[in-house]
C-alpha positions, 0 to 999 in steps of 0.5 A: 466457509471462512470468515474475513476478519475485517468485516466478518462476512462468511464467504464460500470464497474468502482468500488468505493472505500470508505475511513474510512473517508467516501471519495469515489472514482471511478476507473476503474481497480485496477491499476489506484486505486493502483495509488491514493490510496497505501501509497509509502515507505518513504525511497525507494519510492516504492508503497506499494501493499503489507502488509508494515509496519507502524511505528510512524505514518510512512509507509514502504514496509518492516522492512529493509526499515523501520530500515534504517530510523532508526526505531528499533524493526521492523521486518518482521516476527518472529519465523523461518519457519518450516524446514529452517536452518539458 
């Protein structure tokens, strides 16, 4: 068995999770890889599970988060969506 270097579970069916760097590392659920592994929103914090944004080298959850850094440009989609109004 592997044991998941977050929470130290042994567990028959732990993964690897391998880095463009080449760093493995071992979990045992996705939530303890989650813990380790998602960049966290520098101005709320929050772990990014999701797309987020990465500007100048910086990540983000959203655009809102990203502009209120003060980053311009960024949004979080563009075009509308077909039959929305507004």
């Amino acid at each position: 068995m592997t044991r998941c270097e977050v929470c130290g579970n042994d567990y028959a069916l732990a993964f690897t999770v391998e880095t463009q760097d080449g760093a493995r590392h071992v979990f045992d659920s996705f939530a303890c890889a989650i813990h380790r592994m998602a960049p966290i929103c520098e101005h709320c914090r929050v772990q990014i599970i999701g797309q987020g944004v990465e500007v100048e080298g910086h990540w983000y959850c959203g655009a809102h988060c990203a502009r209120a850094e003060g980053k311009a440009g960024i949004v979080d989609k563009v075009g509308s969506v077909s039959g929305s109004t507004g």
